[in-house]
LOLUM-35182 format. One record per residue (C-alpha): residue number from 1; residue in three letters; y negated, x negated, z. Coordinates in nm, 4 decimals, decimal comma. Each point is the difference from the previous one (the first is absolute). Example, Ala and Ser with C-alpha at 12.3 -4.5 7.8 and 13.67 -1.06 7.14 Angstrom:
BEGIN
<site><num>1</num><residuo>ALA</residuo><y>0,4500</y><x>-1,2300</x><z>0,7800</z></site>
<site><num>2</num><residuo>SER</residuo><y>-0,3440</y><x>-0,1370</x><z>-0,0660</z></site>
end
This chain:
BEGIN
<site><num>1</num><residuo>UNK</residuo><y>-4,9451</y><x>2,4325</x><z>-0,1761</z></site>
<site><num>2</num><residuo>UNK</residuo><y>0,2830</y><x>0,1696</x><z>-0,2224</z></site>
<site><num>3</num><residuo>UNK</residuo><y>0,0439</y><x>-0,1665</x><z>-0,3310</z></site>
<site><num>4</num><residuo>UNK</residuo><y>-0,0287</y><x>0,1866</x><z>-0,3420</z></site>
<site><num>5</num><residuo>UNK</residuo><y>0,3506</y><x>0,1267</x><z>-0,0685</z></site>
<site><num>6</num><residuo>UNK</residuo><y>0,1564</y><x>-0,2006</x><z>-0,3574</z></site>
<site><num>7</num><residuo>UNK</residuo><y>-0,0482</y><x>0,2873</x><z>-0,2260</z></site>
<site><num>8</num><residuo>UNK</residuo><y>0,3530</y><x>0,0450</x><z>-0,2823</z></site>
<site><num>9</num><residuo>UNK</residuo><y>0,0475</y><x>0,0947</x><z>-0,3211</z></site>
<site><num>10</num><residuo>UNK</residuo><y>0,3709</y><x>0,0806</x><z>-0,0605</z></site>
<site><num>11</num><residuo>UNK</residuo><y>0,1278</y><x>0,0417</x><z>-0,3669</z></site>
<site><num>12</num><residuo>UNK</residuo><y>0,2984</y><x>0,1580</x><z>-0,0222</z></site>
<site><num>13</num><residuo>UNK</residuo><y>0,1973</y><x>0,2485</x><z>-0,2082</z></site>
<site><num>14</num><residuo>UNK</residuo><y>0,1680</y><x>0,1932</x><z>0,2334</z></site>
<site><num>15</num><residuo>UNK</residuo><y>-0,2222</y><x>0,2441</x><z>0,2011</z></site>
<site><num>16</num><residuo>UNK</residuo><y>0,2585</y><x>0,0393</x><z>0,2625</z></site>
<site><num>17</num><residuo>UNK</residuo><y>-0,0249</y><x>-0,3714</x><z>0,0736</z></site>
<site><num>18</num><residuo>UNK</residuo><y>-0,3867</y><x>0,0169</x><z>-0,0139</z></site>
<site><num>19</num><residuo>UNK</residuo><y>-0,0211</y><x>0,2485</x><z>0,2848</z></site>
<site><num>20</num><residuo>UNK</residuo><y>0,2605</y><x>-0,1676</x><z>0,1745</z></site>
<site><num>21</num><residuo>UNK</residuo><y>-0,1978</y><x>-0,2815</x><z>0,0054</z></site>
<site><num>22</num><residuo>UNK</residuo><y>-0,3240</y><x>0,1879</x><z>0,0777</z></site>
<site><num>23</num><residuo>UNK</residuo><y>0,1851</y><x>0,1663</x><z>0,3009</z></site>
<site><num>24</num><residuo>UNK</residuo><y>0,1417</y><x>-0,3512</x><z>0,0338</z></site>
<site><num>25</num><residuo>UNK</residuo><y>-0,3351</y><x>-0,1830</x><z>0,0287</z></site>
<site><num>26</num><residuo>UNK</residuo><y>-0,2252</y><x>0,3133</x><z>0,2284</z></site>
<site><num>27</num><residuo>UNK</residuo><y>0,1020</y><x>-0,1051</x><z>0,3369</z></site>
<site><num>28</num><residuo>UNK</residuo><y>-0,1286</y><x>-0,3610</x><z>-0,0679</z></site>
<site><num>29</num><residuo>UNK</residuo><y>-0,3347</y><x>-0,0082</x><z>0,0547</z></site>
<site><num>30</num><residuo>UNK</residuo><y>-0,0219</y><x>-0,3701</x><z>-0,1430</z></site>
<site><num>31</num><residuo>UNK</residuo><y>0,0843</y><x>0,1250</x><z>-0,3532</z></site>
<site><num>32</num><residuo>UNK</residuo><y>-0,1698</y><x>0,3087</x><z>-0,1803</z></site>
<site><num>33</num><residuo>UNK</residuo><y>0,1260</y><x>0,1563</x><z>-0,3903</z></site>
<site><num>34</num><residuo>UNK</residuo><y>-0,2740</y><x>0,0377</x><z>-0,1552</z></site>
<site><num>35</num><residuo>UNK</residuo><y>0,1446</y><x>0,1642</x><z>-0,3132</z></site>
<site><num>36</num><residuo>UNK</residuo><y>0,3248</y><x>-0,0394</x><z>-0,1929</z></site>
<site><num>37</num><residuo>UNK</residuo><y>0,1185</y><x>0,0576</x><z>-0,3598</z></site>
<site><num>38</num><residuo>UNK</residuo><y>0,3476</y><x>0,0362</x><z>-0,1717</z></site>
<site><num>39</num><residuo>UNK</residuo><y>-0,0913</y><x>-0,2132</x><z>-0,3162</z></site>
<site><num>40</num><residuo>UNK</residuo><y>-0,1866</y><x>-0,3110</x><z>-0,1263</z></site>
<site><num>41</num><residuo>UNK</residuo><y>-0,2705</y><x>0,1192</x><z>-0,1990</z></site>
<site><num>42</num><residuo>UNK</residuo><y>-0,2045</y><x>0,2419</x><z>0,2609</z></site>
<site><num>43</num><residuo>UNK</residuo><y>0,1096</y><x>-0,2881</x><z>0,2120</z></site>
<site><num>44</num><residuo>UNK</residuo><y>-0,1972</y><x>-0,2546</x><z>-0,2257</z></site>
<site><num>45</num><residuo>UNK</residuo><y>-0,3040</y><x>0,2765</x><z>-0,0631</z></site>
<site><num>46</num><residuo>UNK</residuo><y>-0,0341</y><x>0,0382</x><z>0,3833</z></site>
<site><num>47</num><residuo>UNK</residuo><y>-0,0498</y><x>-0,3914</x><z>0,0354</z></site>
<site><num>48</num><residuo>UNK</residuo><y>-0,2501</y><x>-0,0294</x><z>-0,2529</z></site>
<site><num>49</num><residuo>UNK</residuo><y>-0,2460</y><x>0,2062</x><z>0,2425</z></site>
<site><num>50</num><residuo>UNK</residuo><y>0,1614</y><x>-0,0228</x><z>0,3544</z></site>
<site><num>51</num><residuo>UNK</residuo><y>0,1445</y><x>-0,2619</x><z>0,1991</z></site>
<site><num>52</num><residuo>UNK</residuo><y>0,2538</y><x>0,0001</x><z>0,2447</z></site>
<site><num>53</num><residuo>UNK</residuo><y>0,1533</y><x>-0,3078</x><z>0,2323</z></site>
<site><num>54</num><residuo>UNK</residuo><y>0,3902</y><x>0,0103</x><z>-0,0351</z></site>
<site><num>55</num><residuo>UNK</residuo><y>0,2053</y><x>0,1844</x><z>-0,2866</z></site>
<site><num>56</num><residuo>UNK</residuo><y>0,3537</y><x>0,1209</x><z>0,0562</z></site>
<site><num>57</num><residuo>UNK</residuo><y>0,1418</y><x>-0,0351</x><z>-0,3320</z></site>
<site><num>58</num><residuo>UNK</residuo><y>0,3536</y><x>0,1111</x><z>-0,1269</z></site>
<site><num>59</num><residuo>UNK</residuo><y>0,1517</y><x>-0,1549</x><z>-0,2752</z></site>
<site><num>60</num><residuo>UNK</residuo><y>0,1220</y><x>0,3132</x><z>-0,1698</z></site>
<site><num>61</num><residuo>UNK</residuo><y>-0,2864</y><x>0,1936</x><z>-0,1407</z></site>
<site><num>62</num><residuo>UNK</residuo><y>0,0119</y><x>0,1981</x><z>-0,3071</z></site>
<site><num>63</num><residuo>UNK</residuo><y>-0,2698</y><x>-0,1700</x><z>-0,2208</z></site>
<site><num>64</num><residuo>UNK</residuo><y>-0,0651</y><x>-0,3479</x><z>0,1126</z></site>
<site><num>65</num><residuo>UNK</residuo><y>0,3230</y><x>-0,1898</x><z>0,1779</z></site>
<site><num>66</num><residuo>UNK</residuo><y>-0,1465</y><x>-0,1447</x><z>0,3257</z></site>
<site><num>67</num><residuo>UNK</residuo><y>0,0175</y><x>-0,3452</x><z>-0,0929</z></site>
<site><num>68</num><residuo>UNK</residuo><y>-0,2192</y><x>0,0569</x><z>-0,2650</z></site>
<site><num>69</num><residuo>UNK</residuo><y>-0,2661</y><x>0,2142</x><z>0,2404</z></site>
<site><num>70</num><residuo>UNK</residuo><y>0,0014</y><x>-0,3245</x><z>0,2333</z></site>
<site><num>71</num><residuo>UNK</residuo><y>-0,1810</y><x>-0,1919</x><z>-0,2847</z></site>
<site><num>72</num><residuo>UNK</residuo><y>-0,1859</y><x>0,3060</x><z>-0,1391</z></site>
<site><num>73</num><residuo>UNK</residuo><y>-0,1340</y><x>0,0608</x><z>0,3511</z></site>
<site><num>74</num><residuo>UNK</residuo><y>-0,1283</y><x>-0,3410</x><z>0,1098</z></site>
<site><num>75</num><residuo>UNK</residuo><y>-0,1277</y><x>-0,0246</x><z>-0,3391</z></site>
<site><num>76</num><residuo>UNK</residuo><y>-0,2643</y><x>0,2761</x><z>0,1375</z></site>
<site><num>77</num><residuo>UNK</residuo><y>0,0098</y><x>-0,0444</x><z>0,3460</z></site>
<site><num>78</num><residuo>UNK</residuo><y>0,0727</y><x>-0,3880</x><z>0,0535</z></site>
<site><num>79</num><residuo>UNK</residuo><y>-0,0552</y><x>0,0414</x><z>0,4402</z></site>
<site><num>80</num><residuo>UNK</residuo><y>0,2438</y><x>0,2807</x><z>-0,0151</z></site>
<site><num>81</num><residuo>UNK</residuo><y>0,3237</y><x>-0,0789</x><z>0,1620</z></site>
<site><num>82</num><residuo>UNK</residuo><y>0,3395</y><x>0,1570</x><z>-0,1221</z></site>
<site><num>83</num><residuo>UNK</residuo><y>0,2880</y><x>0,0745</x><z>0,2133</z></site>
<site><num>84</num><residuo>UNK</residuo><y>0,3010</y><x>0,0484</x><z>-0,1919</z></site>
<site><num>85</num><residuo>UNK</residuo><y>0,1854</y><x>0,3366</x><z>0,1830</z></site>
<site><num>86</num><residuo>UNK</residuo><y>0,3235</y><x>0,0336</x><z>-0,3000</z></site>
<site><num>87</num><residuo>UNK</residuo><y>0,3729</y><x>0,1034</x><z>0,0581</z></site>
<site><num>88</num><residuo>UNK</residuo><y>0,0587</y><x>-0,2469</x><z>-0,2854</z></site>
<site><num>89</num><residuo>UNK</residuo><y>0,1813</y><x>-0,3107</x><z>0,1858</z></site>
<site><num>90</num><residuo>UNK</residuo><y>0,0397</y><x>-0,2125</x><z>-0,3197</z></site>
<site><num>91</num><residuo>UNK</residuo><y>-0,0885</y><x>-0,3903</x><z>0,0428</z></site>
<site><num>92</num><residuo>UNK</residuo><y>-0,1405</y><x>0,0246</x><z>-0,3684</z></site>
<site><num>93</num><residuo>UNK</residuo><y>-0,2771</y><x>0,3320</x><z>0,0621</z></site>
<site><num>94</num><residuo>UNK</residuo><y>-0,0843</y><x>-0,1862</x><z>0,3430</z></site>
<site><num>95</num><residuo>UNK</residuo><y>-0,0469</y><x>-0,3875</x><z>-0,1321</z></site>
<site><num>96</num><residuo>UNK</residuo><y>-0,2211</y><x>0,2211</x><z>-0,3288</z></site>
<site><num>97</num><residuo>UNK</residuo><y>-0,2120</y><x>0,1701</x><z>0,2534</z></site>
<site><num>98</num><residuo>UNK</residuo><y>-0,0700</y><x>-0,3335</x><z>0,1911</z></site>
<site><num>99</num><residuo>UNK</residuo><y>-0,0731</y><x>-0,1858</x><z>-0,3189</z></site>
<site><num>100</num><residuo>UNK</residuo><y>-0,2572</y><x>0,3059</x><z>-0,0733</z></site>
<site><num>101</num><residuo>UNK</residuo><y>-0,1539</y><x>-0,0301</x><z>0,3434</z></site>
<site><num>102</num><residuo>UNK</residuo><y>0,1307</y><x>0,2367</x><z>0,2457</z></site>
<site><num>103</num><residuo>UNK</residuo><y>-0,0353</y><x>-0,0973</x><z>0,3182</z></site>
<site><num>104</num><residuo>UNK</residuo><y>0,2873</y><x>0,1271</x><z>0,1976</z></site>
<site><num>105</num><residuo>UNK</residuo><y>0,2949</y><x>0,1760</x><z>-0,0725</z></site>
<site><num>106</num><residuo>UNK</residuo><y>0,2007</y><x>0,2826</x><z>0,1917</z></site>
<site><num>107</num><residuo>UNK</residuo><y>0,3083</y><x>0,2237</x><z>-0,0930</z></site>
<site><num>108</num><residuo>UNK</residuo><y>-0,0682</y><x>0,3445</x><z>0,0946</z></site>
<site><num>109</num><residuo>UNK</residuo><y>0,2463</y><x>0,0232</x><z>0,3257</z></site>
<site><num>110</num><residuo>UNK</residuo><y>-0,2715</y><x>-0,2057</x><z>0,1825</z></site>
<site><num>111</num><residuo>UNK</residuo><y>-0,0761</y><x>0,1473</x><z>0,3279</z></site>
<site><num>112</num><residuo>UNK</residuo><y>-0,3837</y><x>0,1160</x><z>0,0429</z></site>
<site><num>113</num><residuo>UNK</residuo><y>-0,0745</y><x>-0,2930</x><z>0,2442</z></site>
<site><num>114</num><residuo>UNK</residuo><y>0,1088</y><x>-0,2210</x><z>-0,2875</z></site>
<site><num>115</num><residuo>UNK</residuo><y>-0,1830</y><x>0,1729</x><z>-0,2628</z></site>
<site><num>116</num><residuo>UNK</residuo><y>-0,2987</y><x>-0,0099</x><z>0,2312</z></site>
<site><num>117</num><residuo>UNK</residuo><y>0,0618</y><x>-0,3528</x><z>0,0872</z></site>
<site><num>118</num><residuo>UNK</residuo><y>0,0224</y><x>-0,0668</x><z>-0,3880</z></site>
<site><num>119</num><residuo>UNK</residuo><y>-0,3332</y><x>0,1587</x><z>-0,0661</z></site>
<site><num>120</num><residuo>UNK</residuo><y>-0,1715</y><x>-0,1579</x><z>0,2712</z></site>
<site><num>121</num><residuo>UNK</residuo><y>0,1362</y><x>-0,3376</x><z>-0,1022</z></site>
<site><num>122</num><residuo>UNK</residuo><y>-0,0822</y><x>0,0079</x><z>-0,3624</z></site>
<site><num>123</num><residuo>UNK</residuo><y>-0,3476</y><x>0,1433</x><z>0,0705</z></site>
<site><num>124</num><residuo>UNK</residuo><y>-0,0851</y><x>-0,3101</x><z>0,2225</z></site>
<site><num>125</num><residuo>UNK</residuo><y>0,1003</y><x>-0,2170</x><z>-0,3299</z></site>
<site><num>126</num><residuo>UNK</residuo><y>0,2982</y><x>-0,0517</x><z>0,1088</z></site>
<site><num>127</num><residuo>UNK</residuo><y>0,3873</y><x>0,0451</x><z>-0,1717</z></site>
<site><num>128</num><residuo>UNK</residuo><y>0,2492</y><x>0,2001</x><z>0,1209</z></site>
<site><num>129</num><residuo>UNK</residuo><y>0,3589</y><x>0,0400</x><z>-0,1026</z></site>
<site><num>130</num><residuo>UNK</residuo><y>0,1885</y><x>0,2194</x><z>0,1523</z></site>
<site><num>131</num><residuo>UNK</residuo><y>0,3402</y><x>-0,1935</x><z>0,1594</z></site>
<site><num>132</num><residuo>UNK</residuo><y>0,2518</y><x>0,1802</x><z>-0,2194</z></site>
<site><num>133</num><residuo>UNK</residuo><y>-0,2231</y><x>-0,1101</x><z>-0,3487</z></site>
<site><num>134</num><residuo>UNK</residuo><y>-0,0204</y><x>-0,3161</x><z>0,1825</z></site>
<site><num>135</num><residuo>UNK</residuo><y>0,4435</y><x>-0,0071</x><z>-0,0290</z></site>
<site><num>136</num><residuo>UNK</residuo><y>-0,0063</y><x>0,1290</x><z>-0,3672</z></site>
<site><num>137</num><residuo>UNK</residuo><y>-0,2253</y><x>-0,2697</x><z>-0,0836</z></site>
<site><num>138</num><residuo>UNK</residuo><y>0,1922</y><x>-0,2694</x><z>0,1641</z></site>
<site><num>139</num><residuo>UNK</residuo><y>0,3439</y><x>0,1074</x><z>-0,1310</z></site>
<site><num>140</num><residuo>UNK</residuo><y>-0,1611</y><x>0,0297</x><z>-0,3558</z></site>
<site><num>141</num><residuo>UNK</residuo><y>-0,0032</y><x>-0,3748</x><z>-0,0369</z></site>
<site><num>142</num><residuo>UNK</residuo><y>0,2228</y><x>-0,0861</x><z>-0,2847</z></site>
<site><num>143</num><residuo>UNK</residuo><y>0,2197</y><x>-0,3262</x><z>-0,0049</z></site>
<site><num>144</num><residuo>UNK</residuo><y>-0,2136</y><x>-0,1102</x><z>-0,2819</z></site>
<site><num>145</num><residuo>UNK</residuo><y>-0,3454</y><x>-0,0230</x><z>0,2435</z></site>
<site><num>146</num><residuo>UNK</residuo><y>-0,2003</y><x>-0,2902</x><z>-0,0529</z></site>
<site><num>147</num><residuo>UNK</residuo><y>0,0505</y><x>-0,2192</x><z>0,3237</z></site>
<site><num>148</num><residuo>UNK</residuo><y>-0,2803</y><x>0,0088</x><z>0,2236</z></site>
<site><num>149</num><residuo>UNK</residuo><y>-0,2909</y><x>-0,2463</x><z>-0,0556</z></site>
<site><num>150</num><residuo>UNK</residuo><y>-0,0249</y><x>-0,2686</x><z>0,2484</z></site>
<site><num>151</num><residuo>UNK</residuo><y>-0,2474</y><x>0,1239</x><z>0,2593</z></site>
<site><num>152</num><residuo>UNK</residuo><y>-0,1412</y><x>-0,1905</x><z>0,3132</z></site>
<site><num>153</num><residuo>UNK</residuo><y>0,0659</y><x>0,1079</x><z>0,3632</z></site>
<site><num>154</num><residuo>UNK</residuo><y>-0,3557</y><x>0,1446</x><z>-0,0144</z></site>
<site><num>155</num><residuo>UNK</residuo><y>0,0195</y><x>0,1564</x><z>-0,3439</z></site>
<site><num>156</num><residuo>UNK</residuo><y>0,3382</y><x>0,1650</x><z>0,1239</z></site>
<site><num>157</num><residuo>UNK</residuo><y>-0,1953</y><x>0,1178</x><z>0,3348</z></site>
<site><num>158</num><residuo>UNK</residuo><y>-0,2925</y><x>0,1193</x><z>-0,1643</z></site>
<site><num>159</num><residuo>UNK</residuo><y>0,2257</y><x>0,1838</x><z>-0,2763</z></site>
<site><num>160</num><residuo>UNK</residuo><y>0,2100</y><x>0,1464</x><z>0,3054</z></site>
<site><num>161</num><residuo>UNK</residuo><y>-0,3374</y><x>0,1309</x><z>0,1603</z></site>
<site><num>162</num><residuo>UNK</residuo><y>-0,1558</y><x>0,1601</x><z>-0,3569</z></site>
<site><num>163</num><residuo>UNK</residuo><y>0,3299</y><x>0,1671</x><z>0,0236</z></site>
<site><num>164</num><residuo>UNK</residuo><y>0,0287</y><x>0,1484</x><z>0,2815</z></site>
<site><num>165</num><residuo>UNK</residuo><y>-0,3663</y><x>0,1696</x><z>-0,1017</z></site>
<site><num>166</num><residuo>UNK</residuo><y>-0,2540</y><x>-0,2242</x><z>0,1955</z></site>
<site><num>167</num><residuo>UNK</residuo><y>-0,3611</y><x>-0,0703</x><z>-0,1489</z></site>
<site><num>168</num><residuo>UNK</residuo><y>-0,1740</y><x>-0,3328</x><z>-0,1227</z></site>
<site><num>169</num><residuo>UNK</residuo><y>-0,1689</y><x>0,0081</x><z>0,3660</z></site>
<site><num>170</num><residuo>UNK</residuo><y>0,2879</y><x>0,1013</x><z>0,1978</z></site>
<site><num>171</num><residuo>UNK</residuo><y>0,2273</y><x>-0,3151</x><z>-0,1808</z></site>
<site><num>172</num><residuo>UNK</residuo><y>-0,3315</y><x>-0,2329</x><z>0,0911</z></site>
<site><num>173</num><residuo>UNK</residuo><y>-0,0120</y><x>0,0867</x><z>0,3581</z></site>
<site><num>174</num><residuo>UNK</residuo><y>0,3671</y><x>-0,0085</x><z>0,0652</z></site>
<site><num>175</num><residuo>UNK</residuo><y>0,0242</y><x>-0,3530</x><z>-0,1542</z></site>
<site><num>176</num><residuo>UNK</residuo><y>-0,3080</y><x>-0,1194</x><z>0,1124</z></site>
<site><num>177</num><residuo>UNK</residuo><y>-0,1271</y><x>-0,0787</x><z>-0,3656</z></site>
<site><num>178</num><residuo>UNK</residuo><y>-0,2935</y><x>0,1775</x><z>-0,2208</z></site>
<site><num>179</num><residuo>UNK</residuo><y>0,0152</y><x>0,2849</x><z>-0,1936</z></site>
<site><num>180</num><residuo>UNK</residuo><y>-0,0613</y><x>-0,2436</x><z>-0,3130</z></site>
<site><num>181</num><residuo>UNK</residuo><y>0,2837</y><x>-0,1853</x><z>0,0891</z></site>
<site><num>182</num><residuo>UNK</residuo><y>0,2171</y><x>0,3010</x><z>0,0271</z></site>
<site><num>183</num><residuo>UNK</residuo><y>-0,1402</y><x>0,1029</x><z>-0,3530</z></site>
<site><num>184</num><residuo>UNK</residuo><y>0,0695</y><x>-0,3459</x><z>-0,1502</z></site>
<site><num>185</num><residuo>UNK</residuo><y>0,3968</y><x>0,0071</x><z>0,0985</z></site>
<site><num>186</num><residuo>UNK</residuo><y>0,0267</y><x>0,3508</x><z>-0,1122</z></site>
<site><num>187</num><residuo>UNK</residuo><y>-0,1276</y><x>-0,0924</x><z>-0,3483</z></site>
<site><num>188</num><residuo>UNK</residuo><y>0,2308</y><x>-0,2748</x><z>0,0177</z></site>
<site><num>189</num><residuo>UNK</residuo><y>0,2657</y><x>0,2225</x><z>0,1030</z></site>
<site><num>190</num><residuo>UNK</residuo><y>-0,0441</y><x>0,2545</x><z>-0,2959</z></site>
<site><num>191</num><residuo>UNK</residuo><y>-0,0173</y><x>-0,3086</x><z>-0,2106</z></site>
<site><num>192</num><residuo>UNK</residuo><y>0,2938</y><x>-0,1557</x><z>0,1012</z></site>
<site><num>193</num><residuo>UNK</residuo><y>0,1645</y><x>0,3230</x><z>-0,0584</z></site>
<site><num>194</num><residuo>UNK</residuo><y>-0,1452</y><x>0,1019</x><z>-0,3047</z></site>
<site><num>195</num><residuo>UNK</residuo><y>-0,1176</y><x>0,3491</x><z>0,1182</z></site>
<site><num>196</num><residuo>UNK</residuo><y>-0,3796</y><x>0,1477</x><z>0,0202</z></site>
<site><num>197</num><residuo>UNK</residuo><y>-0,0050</y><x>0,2158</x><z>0,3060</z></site>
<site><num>198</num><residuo>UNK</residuo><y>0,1134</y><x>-0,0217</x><z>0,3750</z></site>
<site><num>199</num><residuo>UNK</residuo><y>0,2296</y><x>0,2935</x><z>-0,0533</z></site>
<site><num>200</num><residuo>UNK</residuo><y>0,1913</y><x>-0,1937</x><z>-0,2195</z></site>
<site><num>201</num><residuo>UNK</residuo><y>0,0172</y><x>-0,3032</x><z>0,2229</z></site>
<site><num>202</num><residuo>UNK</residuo><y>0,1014</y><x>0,2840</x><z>0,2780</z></site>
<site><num>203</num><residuo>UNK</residuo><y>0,2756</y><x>0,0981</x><z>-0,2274</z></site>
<site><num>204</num><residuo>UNK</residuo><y>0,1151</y><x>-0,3805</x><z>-0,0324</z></site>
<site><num>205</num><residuo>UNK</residuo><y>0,0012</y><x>-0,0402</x><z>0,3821</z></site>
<site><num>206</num><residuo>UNK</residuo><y>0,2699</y><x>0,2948</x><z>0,0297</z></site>
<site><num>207</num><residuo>UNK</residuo><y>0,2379</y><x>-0,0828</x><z>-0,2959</z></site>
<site><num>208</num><residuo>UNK</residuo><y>-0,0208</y><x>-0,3578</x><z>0,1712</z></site>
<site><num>209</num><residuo>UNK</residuo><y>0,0865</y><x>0,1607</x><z>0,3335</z></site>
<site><num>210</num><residuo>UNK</residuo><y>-0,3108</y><x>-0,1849</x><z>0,1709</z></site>
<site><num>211</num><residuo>UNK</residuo><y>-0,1426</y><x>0,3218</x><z>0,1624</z></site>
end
């Protein structure tokens, strides 16, 4: 039985990049554009009627700045998942879009089998970051970071594992605990290091080196 190929929505504001993409993204039959626009606001009109599964979003449009879009657009479409797809490789724009809730992050030299890897990742609820954002976020760390909080061989496994992209379920079978367990140290985690999301507990794991 074939599976439903993970329909994308790519915002961009270059049209040459768009069908590069397009031409990019036909040969996978996984992945399928459904439609694509070169600003934010027919992006945000579109979403108020349609839906799609994964967004390619750049963060140089000519209305609404990308980072903005990622709050914008899960402010409509909370399920949606946003890959950001940006030649902008600065450790401030990348830790903004995490703290909006993107969840992945690619520069633009990514090869297709990345991009599609990305896509399928992130649609499965997953994070993905591609390994070069992974070094610009690590090298980013200032001399002034706080130290890391003191975390407990399992917290530091289970962070490790939410970082490398696995699921609630995944974690639980691997360690042979529940899912609610799982759940419990993550809150814990994201308490501990006083962020709200997993993508900024992903982002902690790299600038710590533990992935």
């Amino acid at each position: 039985m074939q599976h439903k190929p993970i329909s994308i929505l790519i915002v961009d504001d270059h049209p040459m990049v768009i069908e590069g993409l397009k031409t990019l993204l036909s040969d996978d039959e996984r992945v399928e554009v459904k439609t694509f626009f070169t600003n934010g606001k027919d992006t945000l009109e579109y979403l108020e009627k349609e839906i799609v599964d994964v967004i390619l979003l750049d963060v140089n449009l000519p209305d609404i700045n990308g980072v903005e879009m990622v709050k914008l657009i899960l402010d409509k479409r909370a399920t949606i998942s946003i890959l950001g797809l940006s030649t902008y490789s600065e450790p401030s724009i990348i830790n903004q879009m995490i703290k909006n809730g993107v969840n992945g992050y690619l520069l633009k030299n990514a090869t297709a089998d990345e991009l599609v890897s990305a896509i399928s990742q992130v649609h499965q609820g997953n994070f993905y970051f591609g390994s070069e954002v992974q070094k610009i976020l690590a090298d980013s760390v200032s001399q002034e970071s706080k130290d890391l909080p003191k975390l407990t061989r399992r917290e530091t496994h289970i962070l490790r594992l939410i970082a490398e992209g696995k699921t609630t379920n995944t974690i639980a079978e691997e360690l042979f605990i529940s899912p609610l367990t799982v759940e419990t140290h993550r809150r814990n985690l994201m308490q501990k290091m006083e962020v709200s999301n997993a993508a900024s507990l992903i982002k902690i794991a790299v600038e710590y080196k533990l992935i």
